[in-house]
C-alpha positions as YAML, in Angstrom:
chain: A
units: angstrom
residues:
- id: 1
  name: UNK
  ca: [103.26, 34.11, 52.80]
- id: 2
  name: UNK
  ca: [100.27, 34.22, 49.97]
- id: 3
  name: UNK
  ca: [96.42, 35.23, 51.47]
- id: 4
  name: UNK
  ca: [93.81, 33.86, 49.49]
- id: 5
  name: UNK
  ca: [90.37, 36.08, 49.83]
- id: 6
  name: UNK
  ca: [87.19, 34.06, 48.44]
- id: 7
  name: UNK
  ca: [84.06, 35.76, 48.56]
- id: 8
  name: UNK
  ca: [80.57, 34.67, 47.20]
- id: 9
  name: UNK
  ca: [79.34, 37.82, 45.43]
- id: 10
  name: UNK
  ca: [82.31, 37.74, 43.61]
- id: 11
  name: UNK
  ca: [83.59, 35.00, 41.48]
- id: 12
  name: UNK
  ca: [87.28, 35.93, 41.16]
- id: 13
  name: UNK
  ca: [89.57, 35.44, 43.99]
- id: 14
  name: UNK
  ca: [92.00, 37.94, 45.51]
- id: 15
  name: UNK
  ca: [95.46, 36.72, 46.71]
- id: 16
  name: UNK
  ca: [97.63, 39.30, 49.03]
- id: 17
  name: UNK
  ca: [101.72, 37.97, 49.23]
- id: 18
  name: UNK
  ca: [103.53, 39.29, 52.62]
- id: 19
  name: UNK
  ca: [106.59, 39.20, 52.70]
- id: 20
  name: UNK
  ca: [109.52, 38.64, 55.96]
- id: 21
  name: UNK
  ca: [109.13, 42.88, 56.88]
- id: 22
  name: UNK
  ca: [104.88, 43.07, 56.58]
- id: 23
  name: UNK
  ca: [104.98, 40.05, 59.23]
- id: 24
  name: UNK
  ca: [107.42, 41.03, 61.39]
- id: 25
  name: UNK
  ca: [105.22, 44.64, 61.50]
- id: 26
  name: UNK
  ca: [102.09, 42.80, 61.82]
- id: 27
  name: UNK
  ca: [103.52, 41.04, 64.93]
- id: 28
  name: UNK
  ca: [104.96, 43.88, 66.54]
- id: 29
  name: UNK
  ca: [101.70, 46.08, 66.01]
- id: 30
  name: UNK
  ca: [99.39, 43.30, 67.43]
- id: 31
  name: UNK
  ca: [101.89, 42.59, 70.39]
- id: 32
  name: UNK
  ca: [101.63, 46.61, 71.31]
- id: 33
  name: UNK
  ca: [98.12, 46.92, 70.84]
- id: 34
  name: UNK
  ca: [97.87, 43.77, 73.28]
- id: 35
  name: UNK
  ca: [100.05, 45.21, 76.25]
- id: 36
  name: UNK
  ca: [97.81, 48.73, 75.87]
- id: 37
  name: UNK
  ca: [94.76, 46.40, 76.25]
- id: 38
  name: UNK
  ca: [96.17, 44.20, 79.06]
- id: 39
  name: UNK
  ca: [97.36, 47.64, 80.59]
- id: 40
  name: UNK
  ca: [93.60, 49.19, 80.12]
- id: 41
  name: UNK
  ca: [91.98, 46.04, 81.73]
- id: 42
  name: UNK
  ca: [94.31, 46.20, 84.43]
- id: 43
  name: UNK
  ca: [93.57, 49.54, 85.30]
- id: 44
  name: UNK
  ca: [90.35, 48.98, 85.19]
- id: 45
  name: UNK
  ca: [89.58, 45.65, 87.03]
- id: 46
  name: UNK
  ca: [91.40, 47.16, 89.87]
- id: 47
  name: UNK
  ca: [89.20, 50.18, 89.73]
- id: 48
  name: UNK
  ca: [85.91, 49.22, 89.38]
- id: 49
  name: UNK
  ca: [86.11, 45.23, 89.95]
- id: 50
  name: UNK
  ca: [88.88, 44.40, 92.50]
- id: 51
  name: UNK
  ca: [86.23, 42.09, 94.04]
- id: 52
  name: UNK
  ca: [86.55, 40.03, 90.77]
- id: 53
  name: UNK
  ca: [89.79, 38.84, 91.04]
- id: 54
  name: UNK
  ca: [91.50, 36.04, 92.51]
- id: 55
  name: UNK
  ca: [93.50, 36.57, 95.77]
- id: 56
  name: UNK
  ca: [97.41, 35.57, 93.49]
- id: 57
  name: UNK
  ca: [95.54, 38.04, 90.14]
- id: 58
  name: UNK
  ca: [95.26, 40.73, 92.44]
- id: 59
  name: UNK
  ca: [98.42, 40.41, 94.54]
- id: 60
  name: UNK
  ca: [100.56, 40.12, 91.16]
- id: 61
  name: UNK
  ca: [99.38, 43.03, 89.83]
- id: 62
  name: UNK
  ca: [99.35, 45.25, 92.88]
- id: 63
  name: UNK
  ca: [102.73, 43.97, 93.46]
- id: 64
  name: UNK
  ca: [103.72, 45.39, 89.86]
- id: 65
  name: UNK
  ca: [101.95, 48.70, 90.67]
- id: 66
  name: UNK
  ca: [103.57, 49.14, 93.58]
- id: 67
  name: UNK
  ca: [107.27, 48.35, 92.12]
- id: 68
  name: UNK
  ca: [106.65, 50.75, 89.49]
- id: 69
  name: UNK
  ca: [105.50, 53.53, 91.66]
- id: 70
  name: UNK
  ca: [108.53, 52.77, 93.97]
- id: 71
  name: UNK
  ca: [110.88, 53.26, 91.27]
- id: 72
  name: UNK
  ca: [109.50, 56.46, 89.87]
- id: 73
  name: UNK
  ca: [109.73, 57.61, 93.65]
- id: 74
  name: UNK
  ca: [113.45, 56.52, 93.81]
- id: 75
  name: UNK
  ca: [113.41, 58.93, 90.89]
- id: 76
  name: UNK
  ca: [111.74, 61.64, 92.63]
- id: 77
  name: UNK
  ca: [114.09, 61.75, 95.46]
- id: 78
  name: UNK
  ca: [117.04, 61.32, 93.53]
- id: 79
  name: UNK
  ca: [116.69, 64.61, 91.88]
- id: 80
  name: UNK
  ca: [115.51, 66.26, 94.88]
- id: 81
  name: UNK
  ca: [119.14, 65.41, 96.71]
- id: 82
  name: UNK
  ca: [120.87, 66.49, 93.76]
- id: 83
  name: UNK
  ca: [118.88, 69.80, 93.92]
- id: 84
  name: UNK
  ca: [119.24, 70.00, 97.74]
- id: 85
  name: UNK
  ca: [123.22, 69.82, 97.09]
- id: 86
  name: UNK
  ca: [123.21, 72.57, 94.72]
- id: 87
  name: UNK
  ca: [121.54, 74.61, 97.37]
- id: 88
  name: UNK
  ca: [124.00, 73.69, 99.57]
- id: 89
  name: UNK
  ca: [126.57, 75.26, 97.30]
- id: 90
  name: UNK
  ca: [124.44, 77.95, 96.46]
- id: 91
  name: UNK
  ca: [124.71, 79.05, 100.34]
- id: 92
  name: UNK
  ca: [128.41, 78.14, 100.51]
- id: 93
  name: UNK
  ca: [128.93, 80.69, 97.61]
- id: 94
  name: UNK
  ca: [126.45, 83.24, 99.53]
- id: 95
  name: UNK
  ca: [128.49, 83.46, 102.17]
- id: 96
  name: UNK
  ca: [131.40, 83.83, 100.90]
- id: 97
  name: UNK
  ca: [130.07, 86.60, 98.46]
- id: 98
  name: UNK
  ca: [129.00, 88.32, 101.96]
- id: 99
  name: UNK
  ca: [132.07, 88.44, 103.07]
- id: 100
  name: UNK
  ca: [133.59, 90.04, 100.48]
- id: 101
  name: UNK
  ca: [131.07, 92.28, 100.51]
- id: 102
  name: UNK
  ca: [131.75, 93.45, 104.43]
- id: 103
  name: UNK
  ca: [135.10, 94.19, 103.25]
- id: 104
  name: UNK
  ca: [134.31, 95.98, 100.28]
- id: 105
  name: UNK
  ca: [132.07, 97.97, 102.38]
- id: 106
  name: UNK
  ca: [134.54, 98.90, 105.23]
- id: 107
  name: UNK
  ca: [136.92, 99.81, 102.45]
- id: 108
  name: UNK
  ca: [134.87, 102.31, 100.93]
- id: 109
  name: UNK
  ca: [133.69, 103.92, 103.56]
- id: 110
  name: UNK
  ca: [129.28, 103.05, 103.70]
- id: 111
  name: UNK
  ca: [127.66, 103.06, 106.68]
- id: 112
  name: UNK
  ca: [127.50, 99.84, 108.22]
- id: 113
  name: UNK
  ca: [123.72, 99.74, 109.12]
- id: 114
  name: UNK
  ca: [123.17, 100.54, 105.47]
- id: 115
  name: UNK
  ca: [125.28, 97.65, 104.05]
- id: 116
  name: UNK
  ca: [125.21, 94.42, 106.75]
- id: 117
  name: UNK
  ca: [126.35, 91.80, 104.73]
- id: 118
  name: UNK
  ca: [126.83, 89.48, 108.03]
- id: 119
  name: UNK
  ca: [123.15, 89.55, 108.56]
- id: 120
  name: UNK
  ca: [120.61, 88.23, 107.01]
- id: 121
  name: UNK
  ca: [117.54, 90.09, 105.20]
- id: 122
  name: UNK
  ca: [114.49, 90.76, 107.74]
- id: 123
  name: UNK
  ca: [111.81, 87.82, 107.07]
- id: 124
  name: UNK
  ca: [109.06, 86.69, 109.29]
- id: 125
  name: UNK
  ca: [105.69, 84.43, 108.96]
- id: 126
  name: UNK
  ca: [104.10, 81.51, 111.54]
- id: 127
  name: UNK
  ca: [105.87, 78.70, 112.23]
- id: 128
  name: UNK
  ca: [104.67, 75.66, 110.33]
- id: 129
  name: UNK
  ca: [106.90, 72.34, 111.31]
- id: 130
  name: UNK
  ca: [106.61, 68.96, 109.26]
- id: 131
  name: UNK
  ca: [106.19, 65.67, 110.49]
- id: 132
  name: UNK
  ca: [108.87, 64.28, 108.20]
- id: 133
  name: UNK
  ca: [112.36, 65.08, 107.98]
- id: 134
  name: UNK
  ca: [113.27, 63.72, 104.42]
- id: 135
  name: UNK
  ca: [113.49, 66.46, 101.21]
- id: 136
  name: UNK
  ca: [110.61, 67.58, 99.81]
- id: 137
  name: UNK
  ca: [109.71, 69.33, 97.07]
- id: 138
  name: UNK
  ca: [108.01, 72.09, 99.45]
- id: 139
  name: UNK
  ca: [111.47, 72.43, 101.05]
- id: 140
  name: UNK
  ca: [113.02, 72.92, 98.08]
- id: 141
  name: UNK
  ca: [111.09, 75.31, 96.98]
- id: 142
  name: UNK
  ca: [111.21, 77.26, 100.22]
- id: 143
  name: UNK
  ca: [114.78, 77.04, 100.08]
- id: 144
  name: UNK
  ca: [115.26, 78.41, 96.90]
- id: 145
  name: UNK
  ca: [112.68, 81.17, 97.31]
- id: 146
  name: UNK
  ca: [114.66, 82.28, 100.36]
- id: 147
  name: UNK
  ca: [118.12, 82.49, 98.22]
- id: 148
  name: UNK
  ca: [116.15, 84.60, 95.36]
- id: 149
  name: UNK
  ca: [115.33, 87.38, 97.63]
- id: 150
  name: UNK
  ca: [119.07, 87.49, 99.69]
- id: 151
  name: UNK
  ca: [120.35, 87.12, 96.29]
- id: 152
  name: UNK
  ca: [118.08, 90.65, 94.98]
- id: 153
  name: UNK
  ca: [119.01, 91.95, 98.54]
- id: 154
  name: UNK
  ca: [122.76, 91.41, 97.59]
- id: 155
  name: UNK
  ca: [122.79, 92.25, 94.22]
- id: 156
  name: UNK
  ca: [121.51, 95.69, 95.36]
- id: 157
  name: UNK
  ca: [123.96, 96.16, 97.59]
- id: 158
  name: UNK
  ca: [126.39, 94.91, 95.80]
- id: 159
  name: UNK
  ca: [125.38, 97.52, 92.69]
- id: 160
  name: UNK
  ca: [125.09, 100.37, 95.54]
- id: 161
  name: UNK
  ca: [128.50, 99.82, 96.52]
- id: 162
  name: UNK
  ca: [129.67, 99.44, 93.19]
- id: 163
  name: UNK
  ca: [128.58, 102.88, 92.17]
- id: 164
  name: UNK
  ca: [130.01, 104.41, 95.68]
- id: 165
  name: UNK
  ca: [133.31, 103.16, 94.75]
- id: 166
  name: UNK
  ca: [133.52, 104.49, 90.85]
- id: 167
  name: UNK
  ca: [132.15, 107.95, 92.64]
- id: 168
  name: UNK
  ca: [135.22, 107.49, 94.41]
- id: 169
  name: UNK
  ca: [137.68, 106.60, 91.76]
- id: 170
  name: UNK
  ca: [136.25, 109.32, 89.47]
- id: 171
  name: UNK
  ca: [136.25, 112.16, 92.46]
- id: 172
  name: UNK
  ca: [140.15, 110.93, 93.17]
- id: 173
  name: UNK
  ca: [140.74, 111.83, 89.02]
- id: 174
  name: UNK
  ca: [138.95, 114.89, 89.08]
- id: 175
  name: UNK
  ca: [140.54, 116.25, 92.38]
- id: 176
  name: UNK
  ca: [143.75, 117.96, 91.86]
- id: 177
  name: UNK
  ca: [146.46, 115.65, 92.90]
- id: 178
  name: UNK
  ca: [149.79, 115.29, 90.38]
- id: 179
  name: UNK
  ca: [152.51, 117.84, 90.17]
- id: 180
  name: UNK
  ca: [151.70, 119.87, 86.99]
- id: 181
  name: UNK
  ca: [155.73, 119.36, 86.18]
- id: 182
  name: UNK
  ca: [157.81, 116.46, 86.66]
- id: 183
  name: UNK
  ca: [161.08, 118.09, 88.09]
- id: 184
  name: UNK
  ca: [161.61, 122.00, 89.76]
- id: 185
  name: UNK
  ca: [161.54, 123.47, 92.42]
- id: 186
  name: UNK
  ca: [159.63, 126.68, 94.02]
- id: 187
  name: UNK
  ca: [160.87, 129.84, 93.87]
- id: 188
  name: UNK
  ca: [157.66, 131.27, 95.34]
- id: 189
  name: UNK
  ca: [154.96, 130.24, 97.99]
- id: 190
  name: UNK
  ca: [151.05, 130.63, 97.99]
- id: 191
  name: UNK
  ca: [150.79, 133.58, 100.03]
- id: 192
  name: UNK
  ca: [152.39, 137.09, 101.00]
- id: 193
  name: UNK
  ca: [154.86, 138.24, 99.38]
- id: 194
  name: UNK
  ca: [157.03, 141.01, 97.70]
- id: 195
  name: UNK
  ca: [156.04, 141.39, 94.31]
- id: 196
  name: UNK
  ca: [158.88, 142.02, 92.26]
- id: 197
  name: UNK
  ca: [157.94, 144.06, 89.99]
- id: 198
  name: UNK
  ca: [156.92, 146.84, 92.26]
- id: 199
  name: UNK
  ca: [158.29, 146.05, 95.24]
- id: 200
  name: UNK
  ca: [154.98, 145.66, 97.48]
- id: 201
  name: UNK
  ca: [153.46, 143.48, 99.72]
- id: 202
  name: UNK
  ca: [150.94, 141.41, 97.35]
- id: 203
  name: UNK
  ca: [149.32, 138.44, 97.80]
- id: 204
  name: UNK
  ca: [150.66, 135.41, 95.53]
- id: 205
  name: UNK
  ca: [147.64, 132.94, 94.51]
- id: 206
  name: UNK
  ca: [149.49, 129.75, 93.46]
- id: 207
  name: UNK
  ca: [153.09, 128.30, 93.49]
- id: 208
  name: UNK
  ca: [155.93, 128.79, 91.06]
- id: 209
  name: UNK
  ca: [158.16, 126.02, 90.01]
- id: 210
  name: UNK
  ca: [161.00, 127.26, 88.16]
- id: 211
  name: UNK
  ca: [161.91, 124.71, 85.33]
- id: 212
  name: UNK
  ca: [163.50, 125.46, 82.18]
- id: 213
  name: UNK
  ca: [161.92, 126.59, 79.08]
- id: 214
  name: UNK
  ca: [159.76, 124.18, 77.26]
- id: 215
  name: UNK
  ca: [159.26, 121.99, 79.99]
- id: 216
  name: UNK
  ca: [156.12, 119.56, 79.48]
- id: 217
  name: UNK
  ca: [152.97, 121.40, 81.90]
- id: 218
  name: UNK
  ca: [150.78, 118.26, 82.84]
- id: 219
  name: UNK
  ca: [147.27, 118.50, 83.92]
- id: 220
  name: UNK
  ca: [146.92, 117.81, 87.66]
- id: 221
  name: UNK
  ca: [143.35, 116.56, 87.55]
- id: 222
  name: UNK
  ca: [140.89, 115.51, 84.44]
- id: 223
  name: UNK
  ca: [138.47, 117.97, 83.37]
- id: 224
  name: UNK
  ca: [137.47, 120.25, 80.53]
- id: 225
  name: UNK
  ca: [139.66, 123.65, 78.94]
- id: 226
  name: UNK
  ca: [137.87, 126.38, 79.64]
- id: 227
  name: UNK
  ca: [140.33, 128.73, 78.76]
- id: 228
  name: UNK
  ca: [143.83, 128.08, 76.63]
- id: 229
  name: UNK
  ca: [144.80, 131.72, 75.71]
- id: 230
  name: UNK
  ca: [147.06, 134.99, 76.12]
- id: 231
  name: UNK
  ca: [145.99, 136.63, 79.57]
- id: 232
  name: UNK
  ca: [147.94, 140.46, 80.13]
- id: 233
  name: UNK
  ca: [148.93, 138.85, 83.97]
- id: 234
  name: UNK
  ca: [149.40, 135.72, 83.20]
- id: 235
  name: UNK
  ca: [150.25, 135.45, 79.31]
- id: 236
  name: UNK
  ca: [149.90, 131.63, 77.98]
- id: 237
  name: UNK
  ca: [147.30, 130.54, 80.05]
- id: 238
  name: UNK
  ca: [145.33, 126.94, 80.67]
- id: 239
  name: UNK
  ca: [142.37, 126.93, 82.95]
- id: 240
  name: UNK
  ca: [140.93, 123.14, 83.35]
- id: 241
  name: UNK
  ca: [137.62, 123.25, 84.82]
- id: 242
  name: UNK
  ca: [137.30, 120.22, 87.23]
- id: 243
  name: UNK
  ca: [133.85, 120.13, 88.22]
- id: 244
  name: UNK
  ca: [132.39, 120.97, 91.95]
- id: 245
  name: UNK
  ca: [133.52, 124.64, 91.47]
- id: 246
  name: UNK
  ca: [137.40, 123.71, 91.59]
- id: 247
  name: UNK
  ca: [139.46, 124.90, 88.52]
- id: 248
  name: UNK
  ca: [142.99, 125.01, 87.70]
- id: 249
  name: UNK
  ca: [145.28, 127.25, 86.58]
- id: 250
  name: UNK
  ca: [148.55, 127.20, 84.22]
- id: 251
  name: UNK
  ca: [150.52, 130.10, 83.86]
- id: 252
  name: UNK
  ca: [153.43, 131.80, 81.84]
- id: 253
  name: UNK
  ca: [154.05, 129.04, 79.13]
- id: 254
  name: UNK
  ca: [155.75, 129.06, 75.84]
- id: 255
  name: UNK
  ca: [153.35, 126.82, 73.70]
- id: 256
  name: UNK
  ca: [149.62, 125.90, 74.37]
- id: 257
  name: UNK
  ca: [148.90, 122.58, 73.34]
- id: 258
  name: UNK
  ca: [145.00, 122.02, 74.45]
- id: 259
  name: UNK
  ca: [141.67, 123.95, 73.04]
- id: 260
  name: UNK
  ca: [139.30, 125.74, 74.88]
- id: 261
  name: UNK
  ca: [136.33, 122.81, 75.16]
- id: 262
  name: UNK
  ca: [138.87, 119.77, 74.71]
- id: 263
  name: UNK
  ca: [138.31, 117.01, 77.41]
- id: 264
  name: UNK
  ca: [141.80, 116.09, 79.26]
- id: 265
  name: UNK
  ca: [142.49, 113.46, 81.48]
- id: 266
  name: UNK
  ca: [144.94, 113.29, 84.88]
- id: 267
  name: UNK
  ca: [148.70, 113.77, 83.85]
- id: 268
  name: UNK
  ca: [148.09, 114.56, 80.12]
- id: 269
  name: UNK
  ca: [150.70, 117.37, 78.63]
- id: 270
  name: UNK
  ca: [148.46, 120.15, 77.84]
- id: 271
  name: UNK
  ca: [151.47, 123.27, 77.32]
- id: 272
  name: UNK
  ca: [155.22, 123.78, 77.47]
- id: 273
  name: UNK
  ca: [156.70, 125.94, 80.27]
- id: 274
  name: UNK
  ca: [157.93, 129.64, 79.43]
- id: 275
  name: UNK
  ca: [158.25, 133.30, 80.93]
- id: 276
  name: UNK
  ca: [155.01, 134.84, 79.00]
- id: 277
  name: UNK
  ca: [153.13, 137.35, 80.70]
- id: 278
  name: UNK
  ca: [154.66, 139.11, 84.00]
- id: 279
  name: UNK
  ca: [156.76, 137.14, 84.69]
- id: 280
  name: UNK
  ca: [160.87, 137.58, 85.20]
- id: 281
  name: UNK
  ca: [161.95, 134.29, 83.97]
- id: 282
  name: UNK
  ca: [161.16, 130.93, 82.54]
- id: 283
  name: UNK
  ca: [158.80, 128.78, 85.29]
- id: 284
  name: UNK
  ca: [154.92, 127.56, 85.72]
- id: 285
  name: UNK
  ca: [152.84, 129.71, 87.35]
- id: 286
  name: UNK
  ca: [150.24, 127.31, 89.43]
- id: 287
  name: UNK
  ca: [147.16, 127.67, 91.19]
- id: 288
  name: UNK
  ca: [144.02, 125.97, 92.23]
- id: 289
  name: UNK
  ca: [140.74, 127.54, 93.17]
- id: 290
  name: UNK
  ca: [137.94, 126.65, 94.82]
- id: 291
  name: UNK
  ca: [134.34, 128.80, 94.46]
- id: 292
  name: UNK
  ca: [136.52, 131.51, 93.09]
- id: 293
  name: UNK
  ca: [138.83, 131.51, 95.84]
- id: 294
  name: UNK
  ca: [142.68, 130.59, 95.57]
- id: 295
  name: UNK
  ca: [144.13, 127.68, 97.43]
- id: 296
  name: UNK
  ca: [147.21, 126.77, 98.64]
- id: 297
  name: UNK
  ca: [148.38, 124.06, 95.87]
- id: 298
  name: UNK
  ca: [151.05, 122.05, 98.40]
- id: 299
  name: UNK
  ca: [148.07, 121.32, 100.72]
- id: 300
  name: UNK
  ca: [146.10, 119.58, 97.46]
- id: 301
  name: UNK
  ca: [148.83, 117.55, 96.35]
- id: 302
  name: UNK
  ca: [149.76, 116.66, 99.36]
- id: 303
  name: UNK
  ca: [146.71, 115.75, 100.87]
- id: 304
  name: UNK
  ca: [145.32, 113.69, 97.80]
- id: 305
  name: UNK
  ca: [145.84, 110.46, 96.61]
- id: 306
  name: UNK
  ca: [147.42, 109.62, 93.30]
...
C-alpha cells in the first residue's frame, strides 16, 4: 500500500509504502485502543449517566459486568476450598503429631501437666457468629492463625522433650553401666574382708575379676582420664572422671593405653589387665565412687541400663 502526502506550502510530494506487517500492526493497535475506549465509556456511562441509556444498552452491559464479576468470584472461592482442604490436612497431621507426642512424653518420663499434647492451647475472646456458612477469607485466616500458635506451642514442646530425652541418653553413657572386662569372674567382693597381705580385717573398695594377663580393661562409662599412672596401692592405674562427682577406677594392669586429659567413650579399651601394684596375681582391680565415697560396683551395673 503507497500513501501519497500533498501539502500546499510545499511543492514536492511525500509518498510512505506499507507493507503486509505495518497494516496488520496498524489494525491490531487501532482495534486495542478501541476496546480500552469502549471499556472507558462503559465505565463511565454507567457511573455518571446510567439515566442515558436505553433500557436493552444498559441491561447488556450490566449483564456483562455481572458475568465477569461472577466468574472472578468462582475464582475466589475456588482457591479458598483448596486452601480450606489444606487446613484440613494441616489438622489431620496435628493430631497425629500430638499423639506421638503423648507417647514420647510418657516414655520419658515429663510431667503430664507440663506436656498435654491431648489438649489444646488455652485461647479465649467474645463470641462473634456469621450469618453465612460458606468459606471466607476471614475464616481462613482465623483458621490458620489458630494452627500457627498450636504449631509454636508444639514445636516447644516438642524441642523441650527433645532435649529431656538426649539428657537422658547422655546421663545413661556417662553412668557406669558395662563390665570393665568381657569374661572373669570375682575373686573378691566390695566390702569386708581379710586382706591378704596382712591378714586383717580391711575394708575392700571395689570388685576383683580375675582374668588373665593382658586382658582388654574397657571403660564402663564415657568421660575424661584424669589419672593413667603408677599408684604404690594400686600400680597401673586409670581413673575416668564421669561427671556429677562419680569417677572410676582401674587397677593393677600391665599396659596403660589412655592419657591423662584424653576423652573416652562407653566400652572403649583404655589398658590391659596385670598384677601391678599389691596385688597377688594377675586380675582388674574395680571400683566406682561417688563424692569421694566407694560404691558397691554389682549394684551399678546391675541397676543401669546398657
Amino acid at each position: 500500500m503507497n500513501i501519497i502526502i500533498v501539502s500546499n506550502g510545499r511543492a514536492k510530494t511525500r509518498s510512505i509504502t506499507l507493507g503486509g506487517k505495518q497494516i496488520a500492526l496498524a489494525l491490531f493497535v487501532l482495534m486495542v485502543v478501541t476496546m480500552l475506549f469502549a471499556s472507558a465509556l462503559q465505565n463511565v456511562l454507567l457511573r455518571f449517566a446510567p439515566e442515558s441509556l436505553g433500557d436493552t444498552a444498559r441491561a447488556i452491559l450490566l449483564s456483562g459486568r455481572e458475568a465477569e464479576q461472577q466468574r472472578q468470584l468462582a475464582y475466589v472461592q475456588a482457591g479458598l476450598q483448596g486452601m480450606a482442604a489444606k487446613v484440613g490436612q494441616m489438622q489431620s497431621q496435628m493430631q497425629r503429631l500430638d499423639a506421638l507426642g503423648g507417647r514420647l512424653a510418657k516414655i520419658s518420663g515429663m510431667k503430664p501437666e507440663e506436656f498435654s499434647f491431648d489438649k489444646p492451647s488455652p485461647q479465649g475472646g467474645p463470641l462473634v457468629t456469621s450469618a453465612s456458612a460458606e468459606i471466607n477469607v476471614d475464616d481462613l485466616s482465623r483458621e490458620v492463625q489458630n494452627l500457627t500458635l498450636v504449631l509454636i506451642d508444639r514445636s516447644d514442646k516438642m524441642s523441650a522433650l527433645q532435649t529431656m530425652l538426649m539428657q537422658n541418653q547422655l546421663s545413661k553413657k556417662l553412668l557406669p553401666s558395662v563390665a570393665p572386662v568381657r569374661d572373669g569372674w570375682y575373686s573378691s567382693n566390695f566390702g569386708w574382708r581379710v586382706d591378704p597381705f596382712n591378714g586383717l580385717s580391711a575394708m575392700h573398695e571395689g570388685v576383683d575379676y580375675v582374668v588373665p594377663e593382658g586382658t582388654p580393661i574397657y571403660a564402663s562409662a564415657g568421660g575424661v582420664v584424669s589419672y593413667a599412672d603408677i599408684n604404690p596401692s594400686y600400680g597401673n592405674m586409670v581413673e575416668i572422671d564421669h561427671g556429677n562427682e562419680i569417677i572410676t577406677r582401674y587397677a593393677h594392669a600391665s599396659k596403660l593405653l589412655v592419657k591423662v586429659g584424653q576423652v573416652v567413650r562407653r566400652g572403649e579399651k583404655i589398658a590391659e589387665v596385670g598384677s601391678t601394684g599389691r596385688s597377688t596375681g594377675n586380675h582388674l582391680h574395680f571400683e566406682i565412687r561417688y563424692r569421694g565415697i566407694a560404691q558397691n560396683p554389682v549394684r551399678f551395673l546391675k541397676n543401669a541400663s546398657s
